[in-house]
N, C-alpha and C positions, 0 to 999 in steps of 0.2 A: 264920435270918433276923435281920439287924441292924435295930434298932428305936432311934430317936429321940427322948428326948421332950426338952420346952422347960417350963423353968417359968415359968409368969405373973408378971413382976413388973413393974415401972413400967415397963421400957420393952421390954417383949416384943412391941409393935407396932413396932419399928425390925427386930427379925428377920427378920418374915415377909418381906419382898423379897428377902431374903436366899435363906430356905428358897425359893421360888417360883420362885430363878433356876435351884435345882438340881432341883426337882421343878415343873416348867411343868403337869405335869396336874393338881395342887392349885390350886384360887381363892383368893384373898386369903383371901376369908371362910372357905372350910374351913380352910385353914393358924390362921385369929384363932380358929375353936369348936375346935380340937384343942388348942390352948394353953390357952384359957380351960378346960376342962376334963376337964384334963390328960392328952390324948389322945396317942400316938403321934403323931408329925408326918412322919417318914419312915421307910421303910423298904427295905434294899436287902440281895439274897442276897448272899454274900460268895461264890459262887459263878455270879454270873449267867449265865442263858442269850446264848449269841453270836448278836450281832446284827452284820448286815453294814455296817450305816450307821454305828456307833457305831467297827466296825474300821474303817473307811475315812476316819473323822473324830479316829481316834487317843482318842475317848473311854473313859475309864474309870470307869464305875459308881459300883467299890467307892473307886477313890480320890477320886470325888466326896462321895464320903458323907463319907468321913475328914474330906474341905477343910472341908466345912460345918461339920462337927465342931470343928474348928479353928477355923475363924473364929467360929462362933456364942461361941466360949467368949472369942475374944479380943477379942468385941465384949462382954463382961461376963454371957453368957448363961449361968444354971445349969442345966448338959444333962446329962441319963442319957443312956447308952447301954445298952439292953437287947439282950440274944440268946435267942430265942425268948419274948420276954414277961419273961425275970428280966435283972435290974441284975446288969451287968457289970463290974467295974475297969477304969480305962483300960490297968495294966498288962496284965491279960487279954484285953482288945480288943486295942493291940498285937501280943501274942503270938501271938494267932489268927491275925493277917491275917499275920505273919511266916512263919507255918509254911503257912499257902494260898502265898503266894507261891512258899514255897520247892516245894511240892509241886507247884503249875506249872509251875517251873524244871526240875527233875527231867524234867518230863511231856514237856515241850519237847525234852529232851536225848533222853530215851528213842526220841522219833516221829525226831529227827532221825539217830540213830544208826541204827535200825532203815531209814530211809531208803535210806543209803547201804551198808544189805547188799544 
């Protein structure tokens, strides 16, 4: 499990709408007591379970997590990212999600080859 945290600093109330837009089932206020002390803020499997509305709406999960990731940090935010509870590198975050991917690719090729026996 990939885990989020945010640290409190002056303007760690400009985040939360942020976080809110990628995780709508947190309230303001939970997203503000998870910051203020220093709570996980999200969290998403890098393998999520398939949901039919998210296929049909072209959503992705895990690369919503990344975007937030992304922006929180390019909006000046100091974020961990944890995997199962311990602090992660971002080089190792990276490389994680490179090798799921790749291993989805593969998965994809496998079911389609096998199809067409």
């Amino acid at each position: 499990m990939y885990q989020l945290k945010v640290a409190k600093d002056s303007n760690y109330l400009k985040h939360i709408p942020l976080i809110r837009k990628c995780f709508p089932e947190l309230s303001i206020g939970e997203i503000k007591r998870r910051i203020e002390s220093g709570e996980v803020v999200a969290e998403q499997d890098p393998i999520p379970r398939w949901d039919p509305l998210d296929d049909l709406r072209g959503i992705d999960r895990v690369q919503m997590f990344c975007d937030l990731r992304t922006a929180l940090v390019g909006r000046g935010a100091k974020v961990t990212v944890l995997e199962d509870g311990k602090p992660i590198s971002e080089t190792l975050f990276q490389n994680s999600l490179e090798l799921l991917k790749e291993i989805e690719r593969q998965v994809e090729e496998d079911m389609d080859r096998e199809a067409d026996e």
